[in-house]
N, C-alpha and C positions, 0 to 999 in steps of 0.2 A: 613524515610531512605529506600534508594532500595534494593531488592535483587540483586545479582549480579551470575549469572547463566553460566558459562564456558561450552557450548554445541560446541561437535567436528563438522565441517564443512560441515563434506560429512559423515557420521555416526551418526545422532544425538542419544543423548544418549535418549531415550521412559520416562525414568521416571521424566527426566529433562524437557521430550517435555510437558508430562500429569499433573507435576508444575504451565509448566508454562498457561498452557491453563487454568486451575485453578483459577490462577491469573486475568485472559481474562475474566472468568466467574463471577469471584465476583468484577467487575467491574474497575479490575487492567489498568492501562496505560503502556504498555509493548513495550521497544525499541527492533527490532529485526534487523537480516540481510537479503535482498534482494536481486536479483541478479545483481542490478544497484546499490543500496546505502543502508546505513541502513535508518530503516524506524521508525516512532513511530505508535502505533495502538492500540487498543480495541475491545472492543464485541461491533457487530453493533449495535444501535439505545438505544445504554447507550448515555442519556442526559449529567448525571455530566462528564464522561470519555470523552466525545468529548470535553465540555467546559472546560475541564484543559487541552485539546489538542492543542484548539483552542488560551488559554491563552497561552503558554506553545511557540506557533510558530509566536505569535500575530497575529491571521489569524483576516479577518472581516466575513463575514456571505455571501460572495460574491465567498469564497474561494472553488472550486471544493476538497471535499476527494474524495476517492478512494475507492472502495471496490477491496479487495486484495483479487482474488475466486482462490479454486483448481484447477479447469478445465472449459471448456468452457460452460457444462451441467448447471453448478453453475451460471456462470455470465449468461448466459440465463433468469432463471429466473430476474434477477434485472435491463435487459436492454432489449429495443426494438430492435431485430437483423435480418435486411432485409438479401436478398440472397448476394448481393456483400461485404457485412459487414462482414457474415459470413467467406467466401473466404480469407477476411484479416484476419480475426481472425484467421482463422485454420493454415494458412502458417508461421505468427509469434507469436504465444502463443504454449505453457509456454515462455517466453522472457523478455526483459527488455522497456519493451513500458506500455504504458498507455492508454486507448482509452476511448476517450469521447463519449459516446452514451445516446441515450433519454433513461428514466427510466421510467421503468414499476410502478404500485402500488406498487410495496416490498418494495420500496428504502423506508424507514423512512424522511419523510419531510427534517427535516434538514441537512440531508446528502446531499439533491440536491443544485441544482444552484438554488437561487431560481424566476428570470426571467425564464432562457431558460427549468428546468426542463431536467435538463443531468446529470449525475452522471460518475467519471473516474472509470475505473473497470480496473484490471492487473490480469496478473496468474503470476505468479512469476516462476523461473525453480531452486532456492536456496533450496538445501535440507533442510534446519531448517526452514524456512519460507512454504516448502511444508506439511513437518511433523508438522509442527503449524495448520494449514487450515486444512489437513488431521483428526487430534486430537477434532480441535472444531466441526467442521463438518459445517461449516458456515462459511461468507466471514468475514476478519479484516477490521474493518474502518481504513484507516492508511493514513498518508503525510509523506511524505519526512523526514528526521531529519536534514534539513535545520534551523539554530538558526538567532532569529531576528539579522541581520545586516548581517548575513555571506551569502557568492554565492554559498557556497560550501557546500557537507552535511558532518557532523560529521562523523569520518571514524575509529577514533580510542575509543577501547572500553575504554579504562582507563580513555581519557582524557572526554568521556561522563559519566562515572562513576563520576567523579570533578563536571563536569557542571549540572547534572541531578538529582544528587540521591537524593536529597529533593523536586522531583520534577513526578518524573515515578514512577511506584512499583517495574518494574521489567527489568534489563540490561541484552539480552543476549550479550553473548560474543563471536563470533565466527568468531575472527577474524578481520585482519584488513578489513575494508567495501571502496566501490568505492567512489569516490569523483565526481561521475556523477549521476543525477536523472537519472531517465526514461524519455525515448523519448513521447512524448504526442503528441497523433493523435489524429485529431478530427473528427470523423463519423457518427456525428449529423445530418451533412447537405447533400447533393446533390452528395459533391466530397471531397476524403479526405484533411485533413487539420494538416498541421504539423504545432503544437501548439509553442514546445520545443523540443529544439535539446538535446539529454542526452547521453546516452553509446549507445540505440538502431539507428542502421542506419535508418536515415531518408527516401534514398532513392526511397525503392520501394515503397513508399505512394506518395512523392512526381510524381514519375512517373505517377503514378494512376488519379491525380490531373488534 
């Protein structure tokens, strides 16, 4: 059975944040909110916590996660970040994008692709999802909370409370959540590449392209 966590949206409550990181540490599966959708995540390079993640979204082994970093200092270390990669990074992060980049040694094997050897990394701009990152001092492995069959992510906490709680440790609740991922760029290669279209404007990458 999950906990079920009522954290204000733009105030998180500290001892509710230091719960739930808690959680993250002893190897909790914790659905949180984003500033694009709510997301599911854990503590990086927990084997069991990804493969009940991975059960959980029906992903295959093919499937890009995300390390969800504070700041840009952070996703540094976990990705290779040339001079014009950087340039994007700084102009839209914290935001609601995703960007594919090569991964450095940190990234834990199974978190990569594992042909290309890339790993998604986001900074998120959601105050409880900041305050999370902030608390662990470390990036969240996290995907989307997209449910097998559905287009769309899970956006209301109650009715994920129904569908999850025998299933995650821990539900925060802050509110109703977007019914759009994140936009996913891809800056792996040569020139940027827009992966998926989400709440993040696609635009100026494409221009870039």
């Amino acid at each position: 059975m999950s906990q079920f966590f009522q954290i204000h949206p733009e105030n998180p409550q500290a001892r509710l944040i230091k719960q739930a990181v808690e959680i993250i540490r002893n190897g909790g599966v914790v659905v949180y909110p984003t500033d694009s959708s709510y997301a599911v995540g854990c503590h990086i390079g927990d084997k069991s916590a990804v493969e009940r993640i991975r059960r959980l979204r029906q992903l295959d082994d093919k499937h890009n996660f995300t390390l969800v970093c504070s700041d840009l200092s952070q996703l540094g270390l976990f990705a290779k970040v040339d001079t014009g990669a950087f340039r994007l990074l700084k102009a839209h992060t914290p935001g609601p994008y995703t960007f594919i980049l090569n991964a450095t040694r940190e990234v834990p094997r199974m978190l990569m692709h594992p042909k290309r050897r890339t790993i998604g990394l986001r900074v998120p701009s959601h105050p409880i999802a900041m305050a999370l990152l902030e608390q662990l001092g470390e990036p969240l492995m996290s995907v989307s909370l997209i449910m097998p069959g559905d287009a769309e992510p899970l956006s209301d906490p109650y009715e994920m409370r129904q569908v999850l709680e025998h299933h995650v440790d821990l539900i925060i609740d802050g509110g109703f959540g977007g019914l759009e991922a994140s936009t996913v760029i891809n800056l792996s290669g040569d020139e940027p590449e827009v992966i998926r279209v989400g709440c993040g404007d696609p635009a100026p990458f494409a221009a870039q392209a």
